[in-house]
C-alpha positions as CSV (number, residue, x, y, z in Angstrom):
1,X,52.9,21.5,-41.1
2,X,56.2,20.1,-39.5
3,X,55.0,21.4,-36.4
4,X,52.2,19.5,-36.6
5,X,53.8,16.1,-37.1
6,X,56.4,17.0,-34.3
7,X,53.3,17.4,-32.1
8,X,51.7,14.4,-33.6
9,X,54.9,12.2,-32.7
10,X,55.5,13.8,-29.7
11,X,51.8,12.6,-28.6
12,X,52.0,9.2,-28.9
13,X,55.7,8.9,-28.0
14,X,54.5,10.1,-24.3
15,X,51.3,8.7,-24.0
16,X,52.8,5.3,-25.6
17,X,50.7,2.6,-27.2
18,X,48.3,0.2,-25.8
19,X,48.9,-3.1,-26.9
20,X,46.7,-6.5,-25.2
21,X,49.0,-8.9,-23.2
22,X,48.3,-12.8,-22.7
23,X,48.9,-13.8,-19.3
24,X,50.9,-17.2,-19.0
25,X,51.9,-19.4,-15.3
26,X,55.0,-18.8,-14.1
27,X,55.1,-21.1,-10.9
28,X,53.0,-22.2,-8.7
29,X,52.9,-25.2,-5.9
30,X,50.7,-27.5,-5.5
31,X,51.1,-28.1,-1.8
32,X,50.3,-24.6,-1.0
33,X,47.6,-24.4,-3.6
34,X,48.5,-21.7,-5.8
35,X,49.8,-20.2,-9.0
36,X,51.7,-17.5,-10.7
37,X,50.3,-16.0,-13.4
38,X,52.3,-13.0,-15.2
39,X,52.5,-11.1,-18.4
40,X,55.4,-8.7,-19.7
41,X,55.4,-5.0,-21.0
42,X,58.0,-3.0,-22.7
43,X,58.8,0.7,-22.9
44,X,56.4,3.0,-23.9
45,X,53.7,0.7,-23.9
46,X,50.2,0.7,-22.4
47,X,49.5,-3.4,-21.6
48,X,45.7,-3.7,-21.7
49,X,44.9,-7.4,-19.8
50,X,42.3,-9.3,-19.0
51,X,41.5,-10.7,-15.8
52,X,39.3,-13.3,-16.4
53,X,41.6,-15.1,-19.4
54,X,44.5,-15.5,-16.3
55,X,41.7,-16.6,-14.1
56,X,40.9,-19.2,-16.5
57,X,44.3,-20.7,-17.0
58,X,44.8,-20.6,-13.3
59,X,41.2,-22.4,-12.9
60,X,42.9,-25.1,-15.9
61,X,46.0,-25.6,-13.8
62,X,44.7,-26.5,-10.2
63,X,42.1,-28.5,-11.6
64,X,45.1,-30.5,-12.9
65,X,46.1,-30.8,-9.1
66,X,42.6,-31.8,-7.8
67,X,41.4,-28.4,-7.0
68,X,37.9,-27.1,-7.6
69,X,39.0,-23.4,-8.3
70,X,41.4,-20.8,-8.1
71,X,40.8,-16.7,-7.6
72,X,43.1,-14.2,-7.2
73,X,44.9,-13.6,-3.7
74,X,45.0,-9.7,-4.3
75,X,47.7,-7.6,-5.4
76,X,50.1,-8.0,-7.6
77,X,54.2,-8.3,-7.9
78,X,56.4,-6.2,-10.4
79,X,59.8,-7.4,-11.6
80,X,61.4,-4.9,-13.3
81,X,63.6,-4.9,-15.9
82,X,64.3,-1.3,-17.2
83,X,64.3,1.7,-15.4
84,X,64.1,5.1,-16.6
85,X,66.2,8.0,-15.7
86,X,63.7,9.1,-12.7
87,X,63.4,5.4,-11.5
88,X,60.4,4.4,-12.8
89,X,60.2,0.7,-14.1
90,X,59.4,1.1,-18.0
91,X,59.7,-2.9,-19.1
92,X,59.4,-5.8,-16.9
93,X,56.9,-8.8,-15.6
94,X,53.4,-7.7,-14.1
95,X,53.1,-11.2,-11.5
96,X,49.6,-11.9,-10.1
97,X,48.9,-14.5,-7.2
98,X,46.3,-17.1,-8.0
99,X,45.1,-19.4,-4.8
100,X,43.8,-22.7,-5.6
101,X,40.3,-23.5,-3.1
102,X,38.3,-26.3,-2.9
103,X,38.8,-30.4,-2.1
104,X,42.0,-31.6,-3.5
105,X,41.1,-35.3,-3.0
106,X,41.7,-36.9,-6.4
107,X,39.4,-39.5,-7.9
108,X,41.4,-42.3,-7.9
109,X,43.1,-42.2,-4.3
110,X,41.7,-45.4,-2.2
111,X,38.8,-44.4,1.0
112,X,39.3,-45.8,3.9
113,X,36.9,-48.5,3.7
114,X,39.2,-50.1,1.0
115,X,42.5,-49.6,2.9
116,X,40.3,-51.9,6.0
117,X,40.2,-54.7,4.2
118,X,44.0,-55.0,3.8
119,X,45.9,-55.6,7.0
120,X,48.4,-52.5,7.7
121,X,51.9,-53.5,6.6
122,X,50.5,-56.0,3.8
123,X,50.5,-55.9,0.1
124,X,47.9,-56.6,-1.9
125,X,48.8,-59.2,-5.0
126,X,48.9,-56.0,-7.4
127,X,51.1,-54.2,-4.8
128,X,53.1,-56.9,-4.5
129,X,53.9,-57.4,-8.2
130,X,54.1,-53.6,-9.0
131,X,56.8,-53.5,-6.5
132,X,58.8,-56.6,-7.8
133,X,58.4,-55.0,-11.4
134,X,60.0,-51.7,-9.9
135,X,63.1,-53.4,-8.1
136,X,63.4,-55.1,-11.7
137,X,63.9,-52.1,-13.1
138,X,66.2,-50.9,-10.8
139,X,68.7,-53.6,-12.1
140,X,71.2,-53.3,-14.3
141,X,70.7,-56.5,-16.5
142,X,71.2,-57.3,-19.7
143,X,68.2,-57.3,-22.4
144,X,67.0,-60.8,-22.2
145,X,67.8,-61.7,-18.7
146,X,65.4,-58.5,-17.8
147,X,62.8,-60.0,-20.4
148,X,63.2,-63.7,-18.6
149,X,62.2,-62.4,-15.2
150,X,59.9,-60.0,-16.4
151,X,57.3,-62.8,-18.4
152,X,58.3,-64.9,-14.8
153,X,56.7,-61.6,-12.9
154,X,53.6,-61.5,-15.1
155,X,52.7,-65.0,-14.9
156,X,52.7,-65.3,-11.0
């Protein structure tokens, strides 16, 4: 009977237990279009993933940045963090490339058909007094003087 158990425990101590991983981003850029999605492992476990809930969050986070879509770029990175005695990386950070595709023109950047109708190096009222609002704020002044020219900003 103890020989059984030994066997038993020796069983699963090698084969190790599965257990499901959440991916989560770990970087990304939005000029280059494209994110780092990544879940961890530990020793003696078995991570069981799945692709299409990292696709999904990677699809979430370049819409944020305009983008239609994102799929994977192929391959994926390890960063390990234990080793065993032979080498072998036992706990660490699986890392898997997403690349964001499509148009990443937002919705509320001006065509050029608007920017025609303004001659190049002027303002447009709202320009005008969005920048004024902005040196404001660059000032150090006290409370009420910043109120005073404030309301004398808004009413132009």
């Amino acid at each position: 009977m103890k020989n059984l158990l030994l066997l038993f425990l020796m069983s699963v101590v090698i084969t190790g237990c599965s257990s499901r991983k959440d991916f989560y981003a770990t970087g990304g850029s939005r000029a280059d279009g494209s994110i780092d999605m990544a879940y961890d492992f530990k020793p003696f476990e078995t991570p069981i993933v799945d692709p299409a809930q990292a696709e999904s969050i990677a699809n979430k986070k370049c819409a944020v940045w305009g983008y239609e879509r994102a799929e994977p770029f192929g391959g994926q990175t390890q960063n390990c963090q234990v080793r065993d005695g032979w080498g072998n990386c036992t706990a660490g950070q699986m890392i898997i490339k997403y690349q964001c595709i499509g148009n990443i023109t937002p919705a509320n950047q001006t065509t050029t058909s608007e920017l025609a109708t303004t001659p190049i190096g002027m303002l447009t009222p709202a320009q005008y007094k969005e920048s004024r609002l902005k040196a404001l704020m660059g000032k150090n002044l006290p409370y009420t003087e910043y109120q005073k020219q404030y309301q004398a900003i808004m009413a132009e």
